[in-house]
C-alpha positions as CSV (number, residue, x, y, z in Angstrom):
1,X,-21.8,-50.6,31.2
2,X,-20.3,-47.0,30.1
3,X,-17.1,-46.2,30.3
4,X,-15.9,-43.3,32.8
5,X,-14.3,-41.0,29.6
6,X,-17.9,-40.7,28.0
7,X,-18.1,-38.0,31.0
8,X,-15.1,-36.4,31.8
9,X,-13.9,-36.3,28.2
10,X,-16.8,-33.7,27.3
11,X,-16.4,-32.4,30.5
12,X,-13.0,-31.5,30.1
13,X,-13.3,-30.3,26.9
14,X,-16.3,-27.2,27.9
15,X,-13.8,-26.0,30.7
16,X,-10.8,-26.4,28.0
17,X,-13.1,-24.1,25.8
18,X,-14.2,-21.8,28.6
19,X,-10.7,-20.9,29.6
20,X,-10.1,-20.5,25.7
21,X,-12.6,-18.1,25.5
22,X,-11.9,-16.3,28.4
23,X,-8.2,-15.8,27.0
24,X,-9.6,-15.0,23.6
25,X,-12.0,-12.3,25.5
26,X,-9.6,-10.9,28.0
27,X,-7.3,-10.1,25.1
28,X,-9.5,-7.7,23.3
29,X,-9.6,-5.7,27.0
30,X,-7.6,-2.9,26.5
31,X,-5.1,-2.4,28.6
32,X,-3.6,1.0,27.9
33,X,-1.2,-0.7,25.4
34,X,-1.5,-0.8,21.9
35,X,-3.1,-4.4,21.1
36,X,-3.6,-4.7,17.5
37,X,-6.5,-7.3,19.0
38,X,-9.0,-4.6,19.9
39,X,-9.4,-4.0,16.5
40,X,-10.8,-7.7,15.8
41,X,-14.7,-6.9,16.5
42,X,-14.7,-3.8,14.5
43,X,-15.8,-5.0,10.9
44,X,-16.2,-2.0,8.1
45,X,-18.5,-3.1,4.6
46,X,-15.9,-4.1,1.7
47,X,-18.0,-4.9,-1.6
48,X,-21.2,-6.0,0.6
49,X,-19.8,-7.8,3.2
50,X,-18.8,-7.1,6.7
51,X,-15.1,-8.3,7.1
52,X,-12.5,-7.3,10.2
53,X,-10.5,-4.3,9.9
54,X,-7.1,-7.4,8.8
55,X,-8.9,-8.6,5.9
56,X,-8.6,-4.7,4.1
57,X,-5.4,-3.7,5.7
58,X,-2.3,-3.9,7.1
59,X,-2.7,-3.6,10.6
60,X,1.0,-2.7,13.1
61,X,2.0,-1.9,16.4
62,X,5.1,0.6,15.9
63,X,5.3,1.3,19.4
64,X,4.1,1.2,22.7
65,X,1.0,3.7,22.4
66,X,0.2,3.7,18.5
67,X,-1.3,1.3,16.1
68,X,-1.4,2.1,12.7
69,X,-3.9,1.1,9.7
70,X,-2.4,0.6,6.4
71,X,-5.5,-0.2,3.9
72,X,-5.0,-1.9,0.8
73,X,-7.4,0.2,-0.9
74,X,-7.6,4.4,-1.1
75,X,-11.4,3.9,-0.6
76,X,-11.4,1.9,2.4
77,X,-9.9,5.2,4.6
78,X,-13.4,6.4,5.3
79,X,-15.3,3.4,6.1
80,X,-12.4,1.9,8.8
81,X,-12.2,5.5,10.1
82,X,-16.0,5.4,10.3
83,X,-15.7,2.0,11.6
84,X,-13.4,2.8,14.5
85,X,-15.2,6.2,15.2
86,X,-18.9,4.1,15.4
87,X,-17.2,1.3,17.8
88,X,-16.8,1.2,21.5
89,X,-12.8,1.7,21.8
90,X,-13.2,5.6,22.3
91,X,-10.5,6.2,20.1
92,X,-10.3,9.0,17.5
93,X,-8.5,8.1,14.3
94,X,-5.8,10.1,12.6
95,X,-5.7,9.8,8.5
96,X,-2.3,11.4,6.8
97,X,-4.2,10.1,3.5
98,X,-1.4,6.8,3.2
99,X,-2.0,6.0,7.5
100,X,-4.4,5.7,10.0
101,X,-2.9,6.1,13.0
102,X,-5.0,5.3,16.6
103,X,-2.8,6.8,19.5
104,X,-3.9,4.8,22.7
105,X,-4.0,7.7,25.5
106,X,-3.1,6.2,29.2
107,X,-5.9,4.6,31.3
108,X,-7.3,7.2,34.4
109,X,-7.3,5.3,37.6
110,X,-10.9,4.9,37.3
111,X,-11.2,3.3,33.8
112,X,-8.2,0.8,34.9
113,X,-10.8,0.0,37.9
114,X,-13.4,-0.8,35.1
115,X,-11.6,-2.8,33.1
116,X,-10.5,-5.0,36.2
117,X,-14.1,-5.3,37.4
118,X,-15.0,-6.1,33.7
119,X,-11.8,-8.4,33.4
120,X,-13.3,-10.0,37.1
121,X,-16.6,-10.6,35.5
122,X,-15.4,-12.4,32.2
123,X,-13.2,-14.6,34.5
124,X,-16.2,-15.8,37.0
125,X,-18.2,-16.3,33.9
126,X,-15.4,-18.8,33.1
127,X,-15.5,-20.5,36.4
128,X,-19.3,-21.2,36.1
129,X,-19.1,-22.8,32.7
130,X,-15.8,-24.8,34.4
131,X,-18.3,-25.5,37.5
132,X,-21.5,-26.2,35.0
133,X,-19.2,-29.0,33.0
134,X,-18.1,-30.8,36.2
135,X,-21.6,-30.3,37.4
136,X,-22.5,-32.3,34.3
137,X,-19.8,-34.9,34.5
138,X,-20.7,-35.8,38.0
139,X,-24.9,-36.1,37.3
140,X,-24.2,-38.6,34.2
141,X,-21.9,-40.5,36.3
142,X,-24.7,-40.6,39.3
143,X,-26.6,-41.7,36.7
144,X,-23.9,-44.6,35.5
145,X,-24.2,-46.1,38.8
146,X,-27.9,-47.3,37.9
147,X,-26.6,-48.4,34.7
148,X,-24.3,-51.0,36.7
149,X,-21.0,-48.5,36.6
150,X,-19.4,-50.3,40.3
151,X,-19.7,-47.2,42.6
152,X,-15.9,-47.3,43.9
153,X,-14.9,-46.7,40.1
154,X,-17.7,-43.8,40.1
155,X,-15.8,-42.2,43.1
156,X,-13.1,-42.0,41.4
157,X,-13.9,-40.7,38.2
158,X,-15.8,-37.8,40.6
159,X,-12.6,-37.0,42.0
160,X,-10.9,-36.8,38.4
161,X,-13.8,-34.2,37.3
162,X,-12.9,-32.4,41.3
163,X,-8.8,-32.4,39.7
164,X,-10.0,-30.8,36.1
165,X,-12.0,-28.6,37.8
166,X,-9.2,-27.0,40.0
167,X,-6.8,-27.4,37.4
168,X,-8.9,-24.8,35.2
169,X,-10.3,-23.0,38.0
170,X,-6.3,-22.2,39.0
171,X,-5.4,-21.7,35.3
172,X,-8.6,-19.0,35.2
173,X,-7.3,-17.2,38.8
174,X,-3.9,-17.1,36.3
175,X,-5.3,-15.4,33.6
176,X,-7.3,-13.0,35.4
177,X,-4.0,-12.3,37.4
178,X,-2.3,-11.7,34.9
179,X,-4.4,-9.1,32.8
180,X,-5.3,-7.6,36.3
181,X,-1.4,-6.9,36.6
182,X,-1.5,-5.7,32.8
183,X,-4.5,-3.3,33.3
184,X,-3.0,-2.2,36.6
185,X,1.0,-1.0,35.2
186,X,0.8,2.1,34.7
């Protein structure tokens, strides 16, 4: 007979690792604030390899709207300025020769809108992975019952996967809230 964990335990786990990645995603959204996070899927070449932007420089957030780029090496100004110029932010880089600086101009009305439709998106793909692993959970325990699991102890573990699954649906609705209230501050 198989015990109940062998299917909620990997089921809790994908929707542990959904909502993770949904955080990890929604962070790199800009959000009209400076984020030193945006930077993390821009990689520039450094001696053959592609590394992130933090493995060559120093990377701060002096204020609000401003991030600036200290690299370790003179040479390395021209490929992260090339780097950011190439990527999607739609930022255009200022070099004093010691600094780069990237001033992050305020959101219009209608890119705010696309970031939270593109915020909205990321967030329901979160909800069908949540969905997919309690989907999962609840077909191997199905299954259990022919393998002689009693069904009143299958019920129940079915309504543990139905509690995971609103726990991280409500923890995804949080999320989303929140970096729909970021985006939408002016």
């Amino acid at each position: 007979m198989t015990d109940v964990k062998t299917y909620l335990d990997p089921a809790e786990e994908k929707m542990e690792m959904a909502v993770a990645f949904l955080d990890e995603t929604l962070s790199k959204i800009r959000a009209g604030k400076a984020n030193p996070k945006i930077l993390d899927n821009i990689r520039v070449s450094y001696y053959g390899g592609m590394v992130p932007i933090s493995n060559v420089a120093n990377v701060a957030v002096p204020d609000a709207r401003t991030i600036t780029i200290t690299p370790w090496e003179k040479a390395m100004f021209r490929e992260i300025e090339k780097a950011i110029i190439n990527s999607e932010l739609g930022i255009m880089p200022e070099n004093n020769g010691e600094i780069i600086r990237l001033s992050i101009p305020p959101l219009t009305e209608e890119r705010r809108k696309q970031l939270v439709k593109q915020s909205k998106a990321e967030a329901e793909q979160a909800k069908v992975s949540v969905r997919n692993a309690r989907r999962d959970a609840i077909d191997g325990l199905k299954k259990a019952i022919k393998q002689g699991m009693p069904e009143d102890v299958e019920k129940d573990a079915e309504a543990k996967a139905q509690k995971l699954h609103d726990r991280y649906m409500k923890t995804i609705d949080d999320l989303f809230a929140a970096k729909e209230k970021e985006i939408l501050t002016v």
